[in-house]
C-alpha positions in Angstrom: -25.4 6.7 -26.5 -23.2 6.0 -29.6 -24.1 2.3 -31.2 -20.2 2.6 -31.7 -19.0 3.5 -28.0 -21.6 0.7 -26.9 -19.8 -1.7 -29.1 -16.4 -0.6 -27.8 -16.9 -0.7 -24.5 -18.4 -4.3 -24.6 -15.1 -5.1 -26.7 -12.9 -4.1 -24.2 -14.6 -5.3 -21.5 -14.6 -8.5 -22.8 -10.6 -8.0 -23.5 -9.8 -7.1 -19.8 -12.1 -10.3 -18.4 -10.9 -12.8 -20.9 -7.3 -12.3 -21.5 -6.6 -12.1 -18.0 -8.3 -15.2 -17.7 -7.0 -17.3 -21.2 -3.0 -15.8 -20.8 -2.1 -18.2 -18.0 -4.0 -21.0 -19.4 -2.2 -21.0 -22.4 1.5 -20.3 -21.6 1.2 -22.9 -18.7 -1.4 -25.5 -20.0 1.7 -28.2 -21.3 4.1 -27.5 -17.9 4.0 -28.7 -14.4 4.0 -26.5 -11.4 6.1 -27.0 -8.4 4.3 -28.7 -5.5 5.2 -25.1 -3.6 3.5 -22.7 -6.2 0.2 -25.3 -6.2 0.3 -24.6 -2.3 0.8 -20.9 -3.1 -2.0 -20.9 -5.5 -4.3 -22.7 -3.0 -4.4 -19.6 -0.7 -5.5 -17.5 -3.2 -9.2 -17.7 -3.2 -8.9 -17.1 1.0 -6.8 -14.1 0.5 -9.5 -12.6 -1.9 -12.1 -13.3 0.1 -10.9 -12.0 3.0 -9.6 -9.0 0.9 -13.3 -8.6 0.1 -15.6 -9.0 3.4 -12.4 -6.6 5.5 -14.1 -3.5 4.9 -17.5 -4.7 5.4 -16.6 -6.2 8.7 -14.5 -3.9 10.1 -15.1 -0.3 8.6 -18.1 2.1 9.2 -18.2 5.4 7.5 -14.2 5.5 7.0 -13.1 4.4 10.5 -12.5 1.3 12.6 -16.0 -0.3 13.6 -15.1 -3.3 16.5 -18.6 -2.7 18.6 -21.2 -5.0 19.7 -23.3 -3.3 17.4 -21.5 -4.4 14.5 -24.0 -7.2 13.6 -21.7 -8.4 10.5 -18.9 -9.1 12.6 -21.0 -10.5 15.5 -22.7 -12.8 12.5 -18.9 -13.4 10.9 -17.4 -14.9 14.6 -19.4 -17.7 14.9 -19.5 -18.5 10.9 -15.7 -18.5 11.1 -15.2 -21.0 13.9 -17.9 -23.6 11.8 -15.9 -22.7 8.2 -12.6 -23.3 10.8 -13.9 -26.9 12.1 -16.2 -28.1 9.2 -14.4 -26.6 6.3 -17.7 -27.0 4.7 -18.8 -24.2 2.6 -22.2 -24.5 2.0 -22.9 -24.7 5.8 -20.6 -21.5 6.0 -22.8 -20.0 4.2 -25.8 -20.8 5.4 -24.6 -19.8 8.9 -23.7 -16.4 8.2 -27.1 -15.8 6.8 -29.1 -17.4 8.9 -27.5 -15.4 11.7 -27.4 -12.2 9.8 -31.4 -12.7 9.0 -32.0 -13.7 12.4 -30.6 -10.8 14.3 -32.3 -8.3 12.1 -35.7 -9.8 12.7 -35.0 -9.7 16.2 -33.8 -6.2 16.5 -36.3 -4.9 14.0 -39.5 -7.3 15.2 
């Protein structure tokens, strides 16, 4: 591969992370958001995440997967209800994993 294209391509990559990133920080870094927009904002991070784990909770091979045998969303049940009640992410975490890990080794043990 071209030394050039390399060079490039890690240019513009670095264009389409960073100014995404630096625009917002430096038209709004002197002003003060309403109190609605910071409430707004706050749901963002859910709203991705829950953007991202749909299709690996709920799609199999292109279609609709709600089936006891769907071990992520057997896993994801009971991890929702302890992120619900103990907002805590770590133990979130931890939970889904566990679970995940431990149904495997049951099934495949």
């Amino acid at each position: 591969m071209d030394q050039k294209l390399i060079f490039f391509t890690l240019v513009g990559m670095l264009l389409v992370t960073y100014v995404p990133r630096f625009l917002p920080l430096f038209f709004l870094a002197n002003r003060s958001l309403p109190n609605v927009v910071h409430r707004w904002l706050g749901y963002v991070p859910s709203a991705v995440l829950a953007a991202m784990l749909f299709p690996s909770l709920f799609v199999k091979n292109k279609q609709l997967f709600l089936s006891f045998d769907n071990l992520y969303l057997m896993a994801a049940i009971p991890t929702f209800l302890l992120a619900w009640k103990s907002k805590s992410l770590f133990g979130t975490v931890i939970t889904g994993m566990v679970l995940v890990a431990g149904v495997r080794f049951l099934l495949n043990g």
